[in-house]
N, C-alpha and C positions, 0 to 999 in steps of 0.2 A: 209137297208134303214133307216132304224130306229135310227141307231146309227149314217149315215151320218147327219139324221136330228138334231137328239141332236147335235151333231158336229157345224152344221150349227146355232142353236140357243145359242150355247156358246159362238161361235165365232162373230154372232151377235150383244150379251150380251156386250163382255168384248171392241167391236166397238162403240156402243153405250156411254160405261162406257167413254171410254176415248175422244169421241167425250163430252161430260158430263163436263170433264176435261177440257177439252181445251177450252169449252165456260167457265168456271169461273174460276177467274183469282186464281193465288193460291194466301198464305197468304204472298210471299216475292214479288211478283210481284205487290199486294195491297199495301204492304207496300213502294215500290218504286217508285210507281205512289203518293202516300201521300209527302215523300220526296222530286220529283220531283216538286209539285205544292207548298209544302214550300219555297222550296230554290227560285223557280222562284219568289213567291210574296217577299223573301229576298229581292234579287237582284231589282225588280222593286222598294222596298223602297229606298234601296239605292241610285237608281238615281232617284226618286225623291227628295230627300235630297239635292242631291248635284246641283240638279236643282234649288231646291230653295235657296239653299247655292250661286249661282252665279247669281241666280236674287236679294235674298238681296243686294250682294255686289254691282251689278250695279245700285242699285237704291239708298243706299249711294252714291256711287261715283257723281251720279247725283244729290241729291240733295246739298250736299258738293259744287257743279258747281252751280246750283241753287241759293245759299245763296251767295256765293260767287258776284254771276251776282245783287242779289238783293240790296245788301249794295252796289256795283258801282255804279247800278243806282241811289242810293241815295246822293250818294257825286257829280255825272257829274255837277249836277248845281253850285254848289262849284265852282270846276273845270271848267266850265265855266264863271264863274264871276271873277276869277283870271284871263284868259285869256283874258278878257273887261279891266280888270284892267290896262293891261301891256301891251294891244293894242294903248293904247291913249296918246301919244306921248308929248300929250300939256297939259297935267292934270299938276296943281300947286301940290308943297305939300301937303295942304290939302286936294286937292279932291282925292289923295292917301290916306291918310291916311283916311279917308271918308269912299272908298272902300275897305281897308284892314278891317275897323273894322266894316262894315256892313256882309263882306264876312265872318268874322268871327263868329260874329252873324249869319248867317245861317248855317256853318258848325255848331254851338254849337246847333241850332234845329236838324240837322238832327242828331246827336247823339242823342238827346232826343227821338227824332221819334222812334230811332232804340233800345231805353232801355237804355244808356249807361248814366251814371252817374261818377262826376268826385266828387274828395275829397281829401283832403288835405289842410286845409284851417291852416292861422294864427289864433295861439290861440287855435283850438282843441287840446284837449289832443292825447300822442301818445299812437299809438296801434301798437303793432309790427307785429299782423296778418293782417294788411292793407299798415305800413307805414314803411316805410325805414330809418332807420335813417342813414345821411352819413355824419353828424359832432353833437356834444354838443357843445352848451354855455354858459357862465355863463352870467346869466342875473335875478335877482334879484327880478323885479319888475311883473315878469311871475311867477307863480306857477312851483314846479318840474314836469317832462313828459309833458310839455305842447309845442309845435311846436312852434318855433319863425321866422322859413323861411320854404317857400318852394321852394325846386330846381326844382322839378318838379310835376306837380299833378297825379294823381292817377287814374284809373278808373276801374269801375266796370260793369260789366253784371247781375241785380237782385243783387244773392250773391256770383255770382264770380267774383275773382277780374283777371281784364285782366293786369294790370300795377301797381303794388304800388306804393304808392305816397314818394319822396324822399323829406326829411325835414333832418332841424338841429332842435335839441331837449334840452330845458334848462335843467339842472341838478338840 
């Protein structure tokens, strides 16, 4: 009996032990649960990334629309005063010409409004980071590099230029 009970308390023991075991996790089974919770916060980075990688992109594309809608709105009035113009069947020459150069005058505001600035003037010196040269002439009575026509003006945004301005330039 004695040695069933030894028996019994070994057998106990080595129940125990490995109940022991099986509640704490071993050291590869730690290490794959660590693993496991890296790669998953990985993964959730990543598609936050790419979440925000495609909410940037639509909120460019939108404001691109945006800007786009903004500058329209600023010319319609233009655009509607040409269409006053070429409505009125019984306007003389001059009262065309009246309202071409008034219309004009308001589209050169609403550039203003908008930042844009034009240049290219008779008599400025050339700059080749601004101005186009698309003839020389000889003209005597002008200084050299200095603009004696221009074919077309120039504009700019601050300090970018949207258009150079095309001129012929005395030699």
């Amino acid at each position: 009996m004695a040695k069933d009970k030894k028996k019994n308390n070994a057998e106990e023991e080595v129940i125990e032990q490995e109940t022991a075991e099986a509640a704490e996790p071993s050291k590869e089974e730690e290490l794959q649960k660590q693993l496991d919770e890296k790669n998953d916060q990985l993964l959730r980075m990543a598609a936050e990334y790419d979440n925000f990688r495609k909410r940037s992109q639509r909120e460019k594309e939108a404001l691109y629309a945006d800007c786009k809608a903004s500058v329209i709105n600023a010319l319609l009035p233009v655009a509607d005063n040409f269409d006053r113009i070429f409505a009125n069947p019984d306007g003389t020459p001059e009262d065309y010409k009246k309202g071409v150069e008034m219309t004009f005058k308001q589209f050169s505001d609403v550039f203003k409004s908008l930042g844009i600035e034009s240049f290219g003037e008779v008599g400025e010196e050339f700059d080749p980071n601004i101005h186009n040269a698309v003839m020389h002439t000889e003209d005597d009575s002008v200084g050299e590099n200095t603009i004696t026509t221009v074919i077309v003006k120039g504009y700019k945004l601050g300090d970018k230029i949207i258009r150079p301005a095309m001129v012929a330039v005395a030699n």
